[in-house]
N, CA and C of each residue as an Amber inpcrd file, in Angstrom:
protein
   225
  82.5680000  92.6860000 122.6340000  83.5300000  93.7140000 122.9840000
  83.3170000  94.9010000 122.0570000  82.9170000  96.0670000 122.8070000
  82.9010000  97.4730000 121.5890000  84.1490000  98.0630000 121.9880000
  84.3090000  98.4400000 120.3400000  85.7320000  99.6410000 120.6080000
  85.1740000 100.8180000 120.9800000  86.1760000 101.4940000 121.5110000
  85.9540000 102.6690000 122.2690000  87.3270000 103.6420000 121.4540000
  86.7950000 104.5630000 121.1450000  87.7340000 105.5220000 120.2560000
  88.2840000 106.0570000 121.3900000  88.2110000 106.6670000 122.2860000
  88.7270000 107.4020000 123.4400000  89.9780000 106.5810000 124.2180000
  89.5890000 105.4660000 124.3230000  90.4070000 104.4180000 124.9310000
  91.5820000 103.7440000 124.2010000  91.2960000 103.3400000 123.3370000
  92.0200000 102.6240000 122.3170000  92.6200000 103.3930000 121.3620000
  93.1670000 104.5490000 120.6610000  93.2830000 105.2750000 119.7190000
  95.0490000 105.0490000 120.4300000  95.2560000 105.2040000 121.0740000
  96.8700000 105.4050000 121.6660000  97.4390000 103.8630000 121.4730000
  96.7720000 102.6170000 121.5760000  96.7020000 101.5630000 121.6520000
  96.6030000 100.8270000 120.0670000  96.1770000 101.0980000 119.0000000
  95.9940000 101.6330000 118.1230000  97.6070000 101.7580000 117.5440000
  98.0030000 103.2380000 117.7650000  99.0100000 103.7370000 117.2470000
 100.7630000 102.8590000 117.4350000 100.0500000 101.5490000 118.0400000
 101.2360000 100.5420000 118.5590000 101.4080000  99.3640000 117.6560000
  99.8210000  99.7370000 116.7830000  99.6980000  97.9600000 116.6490000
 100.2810000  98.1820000 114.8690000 101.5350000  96.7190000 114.8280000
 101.8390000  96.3330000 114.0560000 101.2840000  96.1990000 112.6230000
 101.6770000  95.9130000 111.3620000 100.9200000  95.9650000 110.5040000
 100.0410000  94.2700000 110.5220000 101.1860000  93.3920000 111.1950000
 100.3420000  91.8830000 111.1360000  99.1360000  91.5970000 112.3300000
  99.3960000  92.6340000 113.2920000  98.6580000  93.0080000 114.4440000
  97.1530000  93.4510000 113.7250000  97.4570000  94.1830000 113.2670000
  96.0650000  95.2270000 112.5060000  95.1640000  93.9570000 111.7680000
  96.3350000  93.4080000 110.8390000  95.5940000  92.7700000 109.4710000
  94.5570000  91.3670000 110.5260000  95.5730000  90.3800000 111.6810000
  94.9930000  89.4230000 112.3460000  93.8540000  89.8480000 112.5140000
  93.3440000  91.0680000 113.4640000  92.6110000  91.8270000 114.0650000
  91.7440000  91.8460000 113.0680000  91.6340000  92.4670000 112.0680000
  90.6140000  93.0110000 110.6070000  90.2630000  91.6010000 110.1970000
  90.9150000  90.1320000 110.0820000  90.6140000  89.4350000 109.5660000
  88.8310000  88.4930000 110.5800000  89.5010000  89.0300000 111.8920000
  88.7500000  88.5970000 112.8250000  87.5220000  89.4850000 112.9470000
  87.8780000  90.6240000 112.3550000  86.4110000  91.3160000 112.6060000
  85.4480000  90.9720000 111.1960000  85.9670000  90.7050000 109.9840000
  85.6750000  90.1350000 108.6700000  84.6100000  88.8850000 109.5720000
  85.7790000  87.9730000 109.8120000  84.9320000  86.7250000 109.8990000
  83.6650000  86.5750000 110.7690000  83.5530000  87.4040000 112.0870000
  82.5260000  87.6650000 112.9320000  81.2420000  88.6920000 112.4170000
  81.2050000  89.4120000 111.2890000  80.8280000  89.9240000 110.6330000
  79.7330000  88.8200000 109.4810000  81.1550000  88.2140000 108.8500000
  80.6860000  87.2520000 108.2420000  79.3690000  86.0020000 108.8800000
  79.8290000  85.6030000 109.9790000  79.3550000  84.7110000 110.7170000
  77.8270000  85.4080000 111.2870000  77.4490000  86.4920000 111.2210000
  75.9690000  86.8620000 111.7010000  75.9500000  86.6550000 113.1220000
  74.7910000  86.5860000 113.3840000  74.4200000  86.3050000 115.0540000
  74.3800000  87.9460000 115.8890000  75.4090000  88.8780000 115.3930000
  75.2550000  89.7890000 116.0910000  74.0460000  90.8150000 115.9680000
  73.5960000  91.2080000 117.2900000  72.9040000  92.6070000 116.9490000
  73.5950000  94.0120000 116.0300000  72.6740000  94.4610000 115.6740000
  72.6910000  95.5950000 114.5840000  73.8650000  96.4700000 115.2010000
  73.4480000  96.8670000 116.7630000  74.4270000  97.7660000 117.0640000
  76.3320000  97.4420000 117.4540000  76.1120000  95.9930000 117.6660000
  77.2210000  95.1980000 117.4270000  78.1960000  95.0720000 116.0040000
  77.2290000  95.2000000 115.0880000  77.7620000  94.9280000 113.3110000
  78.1030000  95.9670000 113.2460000  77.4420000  97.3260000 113.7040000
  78.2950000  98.6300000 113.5070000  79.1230000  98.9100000 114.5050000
  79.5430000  98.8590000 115.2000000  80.8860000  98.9750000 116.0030000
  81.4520000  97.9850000 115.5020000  81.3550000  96.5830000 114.6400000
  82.5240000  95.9910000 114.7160000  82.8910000  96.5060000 112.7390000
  81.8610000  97.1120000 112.4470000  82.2190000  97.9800000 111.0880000
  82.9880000  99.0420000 111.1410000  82.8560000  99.6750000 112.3650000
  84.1070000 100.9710000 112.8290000  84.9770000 100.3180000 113.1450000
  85.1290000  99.6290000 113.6730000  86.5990000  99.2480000 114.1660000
  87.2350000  97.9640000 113.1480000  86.5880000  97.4390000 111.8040000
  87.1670000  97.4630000 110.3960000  87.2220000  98.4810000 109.6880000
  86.8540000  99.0310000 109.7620000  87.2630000 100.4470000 109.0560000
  88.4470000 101.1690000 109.6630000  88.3960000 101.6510000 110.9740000
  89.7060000 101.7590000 111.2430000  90.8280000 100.5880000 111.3260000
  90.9610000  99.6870000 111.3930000  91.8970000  98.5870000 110.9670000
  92.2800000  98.6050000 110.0940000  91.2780000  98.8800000 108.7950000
  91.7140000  98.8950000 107.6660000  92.7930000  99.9870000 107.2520000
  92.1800000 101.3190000 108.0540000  92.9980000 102.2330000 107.9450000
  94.5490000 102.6030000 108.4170000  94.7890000 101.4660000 109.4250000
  95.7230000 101.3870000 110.0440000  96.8130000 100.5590000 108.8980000
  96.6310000  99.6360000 108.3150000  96.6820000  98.6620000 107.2400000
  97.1590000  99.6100000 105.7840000  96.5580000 100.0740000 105.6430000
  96.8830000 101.1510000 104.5600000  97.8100000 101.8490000 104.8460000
  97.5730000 102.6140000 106.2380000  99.0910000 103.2050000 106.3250000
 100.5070000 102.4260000 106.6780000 100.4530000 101.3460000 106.9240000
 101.8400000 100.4190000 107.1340000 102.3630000 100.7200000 105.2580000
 101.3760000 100.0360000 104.8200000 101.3100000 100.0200000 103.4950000
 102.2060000 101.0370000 102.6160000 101.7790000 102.1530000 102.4720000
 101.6720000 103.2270000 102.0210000 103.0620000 103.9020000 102.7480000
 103.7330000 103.3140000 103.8750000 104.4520000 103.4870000 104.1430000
 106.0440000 102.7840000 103.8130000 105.5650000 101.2280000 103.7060000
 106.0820000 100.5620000 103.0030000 106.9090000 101.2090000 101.6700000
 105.7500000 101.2740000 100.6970000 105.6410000 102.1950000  99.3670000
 106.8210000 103.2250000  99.5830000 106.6010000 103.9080000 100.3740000
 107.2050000 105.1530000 100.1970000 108.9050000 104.4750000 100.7060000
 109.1680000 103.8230000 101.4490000 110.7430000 103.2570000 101.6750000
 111.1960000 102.4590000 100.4630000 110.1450000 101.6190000 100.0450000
 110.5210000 100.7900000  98.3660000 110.9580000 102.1860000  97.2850000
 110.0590000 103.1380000  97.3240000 110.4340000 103.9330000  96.2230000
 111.6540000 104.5670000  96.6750000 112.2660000 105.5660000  97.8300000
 113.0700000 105.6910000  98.3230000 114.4170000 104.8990000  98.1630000
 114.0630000 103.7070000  98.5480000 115.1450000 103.0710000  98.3940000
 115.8100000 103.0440000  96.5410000 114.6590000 102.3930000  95.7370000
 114.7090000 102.8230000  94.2420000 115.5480000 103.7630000  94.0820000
 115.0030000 104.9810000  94.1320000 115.6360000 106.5930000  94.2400000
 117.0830000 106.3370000  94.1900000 117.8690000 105.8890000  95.5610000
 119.2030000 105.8880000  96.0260000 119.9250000 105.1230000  94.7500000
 119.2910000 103.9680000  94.7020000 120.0470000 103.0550000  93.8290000
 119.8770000 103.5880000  91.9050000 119.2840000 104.4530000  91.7920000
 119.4680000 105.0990000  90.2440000 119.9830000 106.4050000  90.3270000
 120.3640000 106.9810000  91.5670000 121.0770000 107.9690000  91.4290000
 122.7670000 107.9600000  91.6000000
């Protein structure tokens, strides 16, 4: 299965942070596991890379409501 940036980017913008991470873990392990052609390992390297990126921003978003919240409670 190749990702398709055109297709999936809206699809993407839905997926959960445990959605993303399942997803990234599965592209890790198929990665891991070999067998694929070259042009296969790089599409499934773009689409860990964007996973990852998706992952970071849950994250980072997270962050920013923990500190927020902090904020309220020392003021």
């Amino acid at each position: 299965m190749k990702w398709d940036p055109m297709t999936d980017t809206t699809k993407d913008e839905r997926l959960s942070y445990e959605q993303a991470r399942a997803e990234l873990a599965s592209v890790v392990e198929r990665l891991e596991a070999g067998g694929t052609s070259l042009e296969e390992s790089l599409a499934l390297w773009e689409r860990g890379e964007q996973l990852a990126g998706i992952c970071q921003r849950w994250l980072d978003g997270a962050r920013e409501r923990i500190d927020a919240a902090r904020q309220r409670t020392e003021d």
